[in-house]
C-alpha positions as CSV (number, residue, x, y, z in Angstrom):
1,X,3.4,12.3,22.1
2,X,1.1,13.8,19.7
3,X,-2.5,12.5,19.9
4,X,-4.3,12.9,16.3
5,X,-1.2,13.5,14.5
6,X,0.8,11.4,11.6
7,X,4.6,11.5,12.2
8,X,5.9,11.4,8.7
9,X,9.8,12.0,10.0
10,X,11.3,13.6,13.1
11,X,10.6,16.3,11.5
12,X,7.7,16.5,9.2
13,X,4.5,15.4,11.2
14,X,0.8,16.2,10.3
15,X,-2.3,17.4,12.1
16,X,-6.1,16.9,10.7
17,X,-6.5,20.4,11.0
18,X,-3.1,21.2,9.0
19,X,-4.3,18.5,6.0
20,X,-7.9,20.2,5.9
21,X,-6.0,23.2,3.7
22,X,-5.6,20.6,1.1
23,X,-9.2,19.5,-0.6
24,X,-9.7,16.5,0.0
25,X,-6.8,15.1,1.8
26,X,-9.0,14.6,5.3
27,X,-10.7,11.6,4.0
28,X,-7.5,9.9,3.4
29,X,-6.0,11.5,6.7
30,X,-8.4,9.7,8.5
31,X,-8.0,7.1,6.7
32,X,-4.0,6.7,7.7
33,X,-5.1,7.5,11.0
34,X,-7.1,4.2,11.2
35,X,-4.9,1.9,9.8
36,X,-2.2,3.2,11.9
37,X,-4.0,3.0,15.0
38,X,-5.0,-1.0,13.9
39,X,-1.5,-1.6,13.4
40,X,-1.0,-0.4,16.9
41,X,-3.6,-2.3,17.9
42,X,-2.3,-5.7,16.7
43,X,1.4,-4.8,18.4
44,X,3.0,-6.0,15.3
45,X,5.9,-7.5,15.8
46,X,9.4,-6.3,13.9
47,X,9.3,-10.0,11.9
48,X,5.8,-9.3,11.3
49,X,5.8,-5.9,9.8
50,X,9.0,-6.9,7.3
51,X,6.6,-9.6,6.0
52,X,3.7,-7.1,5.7
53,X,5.9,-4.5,3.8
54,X,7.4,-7.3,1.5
55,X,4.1,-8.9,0.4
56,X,3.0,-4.8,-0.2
57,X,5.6,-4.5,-2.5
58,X,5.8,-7.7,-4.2
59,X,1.7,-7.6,-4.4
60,X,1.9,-4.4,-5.9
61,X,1.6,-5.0,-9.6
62,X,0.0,-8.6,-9.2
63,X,-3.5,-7.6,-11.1
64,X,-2.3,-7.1,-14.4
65,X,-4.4,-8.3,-17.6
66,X,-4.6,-12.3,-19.3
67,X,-2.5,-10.6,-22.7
68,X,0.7,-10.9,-21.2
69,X,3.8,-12.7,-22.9
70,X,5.2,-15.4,-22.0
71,X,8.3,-13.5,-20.2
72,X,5.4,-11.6,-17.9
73,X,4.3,-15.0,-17.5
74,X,7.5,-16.0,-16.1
75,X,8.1,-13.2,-13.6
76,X,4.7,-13.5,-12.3
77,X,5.1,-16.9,-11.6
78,X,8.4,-15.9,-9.7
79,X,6.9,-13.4,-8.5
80,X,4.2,-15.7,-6.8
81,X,6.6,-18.2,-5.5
82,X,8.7,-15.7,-3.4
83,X,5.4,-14.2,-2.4
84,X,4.5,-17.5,-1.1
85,X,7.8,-18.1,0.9
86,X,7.1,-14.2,2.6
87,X,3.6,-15.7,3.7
88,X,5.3,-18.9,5.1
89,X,7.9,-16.6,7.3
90,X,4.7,-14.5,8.4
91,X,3.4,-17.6,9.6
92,X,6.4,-18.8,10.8
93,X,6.7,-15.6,12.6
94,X,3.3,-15.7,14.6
95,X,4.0,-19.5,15.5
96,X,7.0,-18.8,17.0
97,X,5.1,-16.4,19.8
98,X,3.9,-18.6,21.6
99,X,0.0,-18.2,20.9
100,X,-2.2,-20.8,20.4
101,X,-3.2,-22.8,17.4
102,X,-6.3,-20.8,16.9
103,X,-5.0,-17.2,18.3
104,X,-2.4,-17.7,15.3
105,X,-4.9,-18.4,12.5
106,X,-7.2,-15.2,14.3
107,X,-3.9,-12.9,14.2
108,X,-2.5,-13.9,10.6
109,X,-6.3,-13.1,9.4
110,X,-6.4,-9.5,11.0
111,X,-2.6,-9.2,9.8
112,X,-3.7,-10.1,6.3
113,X,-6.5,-7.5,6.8
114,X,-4.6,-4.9,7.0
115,X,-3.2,-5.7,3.3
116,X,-6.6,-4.3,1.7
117,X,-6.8,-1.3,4.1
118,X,-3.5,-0.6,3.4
119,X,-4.3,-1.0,-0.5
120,X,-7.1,1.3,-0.2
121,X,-5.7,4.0,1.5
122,X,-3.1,3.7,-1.3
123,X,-5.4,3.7,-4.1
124,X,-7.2,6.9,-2.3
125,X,-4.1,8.9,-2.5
126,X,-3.0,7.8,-5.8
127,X,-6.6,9.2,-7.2
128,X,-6.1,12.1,-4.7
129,X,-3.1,13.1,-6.6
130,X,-4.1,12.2,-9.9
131,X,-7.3,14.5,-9.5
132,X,-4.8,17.7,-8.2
133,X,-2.6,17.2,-11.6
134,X,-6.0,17.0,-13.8
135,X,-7.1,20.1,-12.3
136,X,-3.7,21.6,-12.2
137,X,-4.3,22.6,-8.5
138,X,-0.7,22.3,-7.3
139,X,3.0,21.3,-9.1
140,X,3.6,17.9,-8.1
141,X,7.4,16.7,-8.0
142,X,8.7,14.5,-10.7
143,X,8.8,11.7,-8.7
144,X,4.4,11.9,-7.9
145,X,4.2,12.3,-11.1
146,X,6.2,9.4,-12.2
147,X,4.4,7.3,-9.5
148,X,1.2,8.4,-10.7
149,X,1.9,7.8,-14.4
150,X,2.8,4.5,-13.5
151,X,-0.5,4.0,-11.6
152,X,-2.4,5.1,-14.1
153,X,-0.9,2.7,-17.0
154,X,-1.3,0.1,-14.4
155,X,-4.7,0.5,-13.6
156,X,-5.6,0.9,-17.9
157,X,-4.0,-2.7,-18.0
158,X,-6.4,-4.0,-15.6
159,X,-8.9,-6.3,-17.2
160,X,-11.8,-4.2,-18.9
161,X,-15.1,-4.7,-20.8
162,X,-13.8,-5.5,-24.6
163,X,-14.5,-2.2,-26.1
164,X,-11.9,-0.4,-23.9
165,X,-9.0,-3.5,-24.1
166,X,-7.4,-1.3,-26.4
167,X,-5.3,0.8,-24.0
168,X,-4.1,-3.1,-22.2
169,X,-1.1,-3.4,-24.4
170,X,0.9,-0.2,-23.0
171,X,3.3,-1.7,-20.8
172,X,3.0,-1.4,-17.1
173,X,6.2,0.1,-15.2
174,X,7.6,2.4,-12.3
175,X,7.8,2.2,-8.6
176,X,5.1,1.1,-6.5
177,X,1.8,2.7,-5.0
178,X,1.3,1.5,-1.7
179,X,2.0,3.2,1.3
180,X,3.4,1.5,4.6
181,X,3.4,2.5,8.0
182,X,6.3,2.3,9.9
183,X,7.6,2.8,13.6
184,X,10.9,4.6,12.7
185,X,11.4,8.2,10.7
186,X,10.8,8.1,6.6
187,X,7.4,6.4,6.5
188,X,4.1,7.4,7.9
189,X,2.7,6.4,11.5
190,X,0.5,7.4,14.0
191,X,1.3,8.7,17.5
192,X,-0.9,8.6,20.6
């Protein structure tokens, strides 16, 4: 359809050239461009990507610091559990096509691959947009900012040499950070 483009929505789609206006943004254009074309690459399957996009968003705030309390403690470990029965349907999912032993343990690996590209591609935009507000460059919407407030205080709670463990206890909250591609309108993907 459109070679070199990202389809955001029937109608909203984006061409390198069109991005380049915006500093920076055709690093991370690229960068949606190949993971998109990976995951058209692997074919994922519809039981596939659901897995994918629920171990994104459960994963999401997974890396937070040892000074928790016992109720964090609690909802992590929760949180862990269910992210453990989203890995056994992925598996169960890629069994269930008919592939061999080792051609499943070869496609969950490149389907768990796609987890960190995804993740940095996230992290790219997040400190794409969180450089635009420092510099005051454009008016973000309430809802970047809120998502980029919330990645901020989530990356300050990260574990940190001990002069700078201060700014841990601020509590860690909001919607998530990653980005998903998807083959229907509303989410970024890539189009031939």
């Amino acid at each position: 359809d459109h070679p070199g483009k990202l389809i955001f929505s029937p109608d909203l789609s984006l061409s390198r050239e069109e991005g380049s206006c915006v500093q920076g943004f055709v690093e991370i254009f690229d960068m949606l461009i190949a993971a998109t074309s990976r995951v058209r690459e692997l074919k994922l399957k519809r039981e596939e990507y659901v897995c994918l996009k629920a171990m994104i968003l459960l994963n999401s705030n997974m890396c937070l610091s040892s000074s928790e309390g016992s109720d964090e403690l609690q909802s992590r470990s929760k949180l862990l559990r269910l992210l453990d029965s989203v890995t056994d349907a992925l598996v169960w999912a890629i069994a269930k096509s008919g592939l061999t032993f080792r051609q499943q343990y070869t496609r969950l690996a490149h389907l768990l691959m796609l987890l960190s590209h995804i993740r940095h591609v996230s992290n790219k935009g997040m400190d794409h947009l969180h450089c635009m507000k420092m510099k005051n460059m454009v008016p973000l919407y309430d809802l970047l900012l809120e998502m980029l407030d919330a990645h901020i205080m989530h990356s300050s709670r990260l574990p940190r040499r001990p002069s700078q463990q201060e700014s841990s206890d601020q509590p860690a909250g909001g919607p998530s950070n990653t980005w998903t591609p998807s083959s229907s309108g509303g989410e970024a993907r890539y189009s031939d």
